[in-house]
C-alpha positions as CSV (number, residue, x, y, z in Angstrom):
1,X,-13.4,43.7,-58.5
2,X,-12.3,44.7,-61.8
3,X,-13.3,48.4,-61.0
4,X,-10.6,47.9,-58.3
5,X,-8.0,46.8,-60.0
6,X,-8.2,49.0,-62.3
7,X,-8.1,51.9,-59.2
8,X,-5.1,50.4,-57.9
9,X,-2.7,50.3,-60.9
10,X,-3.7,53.8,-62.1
11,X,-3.3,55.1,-58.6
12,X,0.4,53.2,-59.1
13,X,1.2,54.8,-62.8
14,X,0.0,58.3,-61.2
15,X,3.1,57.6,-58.2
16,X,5.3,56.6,-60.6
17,X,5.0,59.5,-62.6
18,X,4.7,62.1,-60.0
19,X,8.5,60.5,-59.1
20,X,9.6,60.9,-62.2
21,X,8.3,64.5,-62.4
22,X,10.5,65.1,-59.1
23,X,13.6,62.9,-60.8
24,X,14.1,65.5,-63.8
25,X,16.2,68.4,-64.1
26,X,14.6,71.5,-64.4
27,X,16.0,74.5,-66.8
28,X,19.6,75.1,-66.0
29,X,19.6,78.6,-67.5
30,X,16.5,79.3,-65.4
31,X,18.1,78.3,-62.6
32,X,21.4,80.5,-63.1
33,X,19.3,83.2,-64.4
34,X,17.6,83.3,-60.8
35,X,20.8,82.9,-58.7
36,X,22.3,85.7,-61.3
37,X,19.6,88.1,-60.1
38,X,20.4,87.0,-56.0
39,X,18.0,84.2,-55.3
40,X,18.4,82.5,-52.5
41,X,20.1,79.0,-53.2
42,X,20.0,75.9,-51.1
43,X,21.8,72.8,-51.4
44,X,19.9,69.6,-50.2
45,X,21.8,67.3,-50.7
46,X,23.7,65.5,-47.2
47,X,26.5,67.5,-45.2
48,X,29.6,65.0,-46.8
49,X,27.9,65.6,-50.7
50,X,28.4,69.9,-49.5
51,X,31.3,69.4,-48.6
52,X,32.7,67.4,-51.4
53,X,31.4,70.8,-53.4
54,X,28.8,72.9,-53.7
55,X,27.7,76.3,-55.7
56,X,28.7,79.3,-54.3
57,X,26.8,81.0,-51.2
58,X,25.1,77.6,-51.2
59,X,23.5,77.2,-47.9
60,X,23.3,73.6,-47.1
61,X,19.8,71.8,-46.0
62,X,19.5,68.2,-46.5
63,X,16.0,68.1,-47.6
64,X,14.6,65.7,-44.9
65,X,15.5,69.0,-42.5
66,X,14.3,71.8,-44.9
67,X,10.9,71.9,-43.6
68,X,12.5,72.7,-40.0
69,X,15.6,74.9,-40.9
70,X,13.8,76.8,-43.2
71,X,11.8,78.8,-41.1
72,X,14.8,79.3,-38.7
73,X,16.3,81.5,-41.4
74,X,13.9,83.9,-41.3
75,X,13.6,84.0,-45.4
76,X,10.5,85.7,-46.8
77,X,7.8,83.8,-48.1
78,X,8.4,85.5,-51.5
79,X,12.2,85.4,-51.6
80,X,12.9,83.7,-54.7
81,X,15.1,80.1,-53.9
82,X,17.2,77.9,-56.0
83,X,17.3,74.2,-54.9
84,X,19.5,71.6,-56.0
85,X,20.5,68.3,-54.8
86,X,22.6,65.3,-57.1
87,X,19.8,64.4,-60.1
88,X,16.9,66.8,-59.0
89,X,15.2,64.4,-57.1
90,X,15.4,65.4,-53.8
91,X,15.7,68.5,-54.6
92,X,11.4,68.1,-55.8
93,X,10.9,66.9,-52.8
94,X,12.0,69.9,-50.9
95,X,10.5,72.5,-53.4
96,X,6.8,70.5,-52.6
97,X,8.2,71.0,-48.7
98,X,8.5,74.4,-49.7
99,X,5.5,75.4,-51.3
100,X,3.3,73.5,-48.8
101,X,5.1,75.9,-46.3
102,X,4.0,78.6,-48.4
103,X,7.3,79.8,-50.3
104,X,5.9,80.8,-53.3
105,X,8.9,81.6,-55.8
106,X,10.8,78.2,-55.4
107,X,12.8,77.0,-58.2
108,X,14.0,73.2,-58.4
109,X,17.5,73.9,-60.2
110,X,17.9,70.1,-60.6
111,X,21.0,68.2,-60.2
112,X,24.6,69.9,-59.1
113,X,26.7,68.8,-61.9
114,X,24.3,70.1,-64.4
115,X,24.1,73.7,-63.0
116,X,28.4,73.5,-62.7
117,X,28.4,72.2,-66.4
118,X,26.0,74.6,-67.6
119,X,27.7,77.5,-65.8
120,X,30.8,76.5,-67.1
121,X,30.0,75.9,-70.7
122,X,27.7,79.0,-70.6
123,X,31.2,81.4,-70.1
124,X,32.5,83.3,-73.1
């Protein structure tokens, strides 16, 4: 019994962390360095977040969709893609979509403001 519990709380730590993992941003210069050289870059976050704003040549695919949509674009395997949602969250989610799809040069940019900031502060 013991044995078990111990199963079960370690099996809800190891959740709780993988969320996390999905919650944080990832390198905003990494991101713009990608975009910089042409990635592709998708924005998952809903159709009225888009259109509130959005990076430029964003193509919008709310990430419950992106397993679906994806596909439909007829985007190479190895094309190398941005994500970004609000905080990064959902954004994980989709780049695990992604990769279980079999893109293999995903990039989760993290959260929108932080990539606008950092592309703003980042100007001479």
């Amino acid at each position: 019994m013991k044995n078990h519990s111990f199963m079960v709380i370690f099996a809800l730590l190891s959740l709780l962390m993988s969320q996390f993992a999905l919650a944080a941003d990832k390198d905003p210069r990494v991101a713009w360095d990608k975009i910089d050289a042409g990635a592709t870059v998708i924005d998952v976050r809903t159709a009225e977040e888009f259109a509130a704003g959005h990076l430029d040549n964003a193509i919008n695919i709310p990430f419950e969709e992106i397993a679906a949509k994806i596909n439909a674009l007829d985007i190479a395997k190895d094309t190398q893609i941005v994500l970004y949602c609000r905080s990064g969250r959902r954004s994980g989610i989709a780049f695990d979509t992604l990769v279980s799809e079999g893109f293999t040069q995903s990039y989760n940019g993290g959260g929108f403001e932080t990539l606008s900031q950092f592309k703003q502060d980042d100007k001479p």
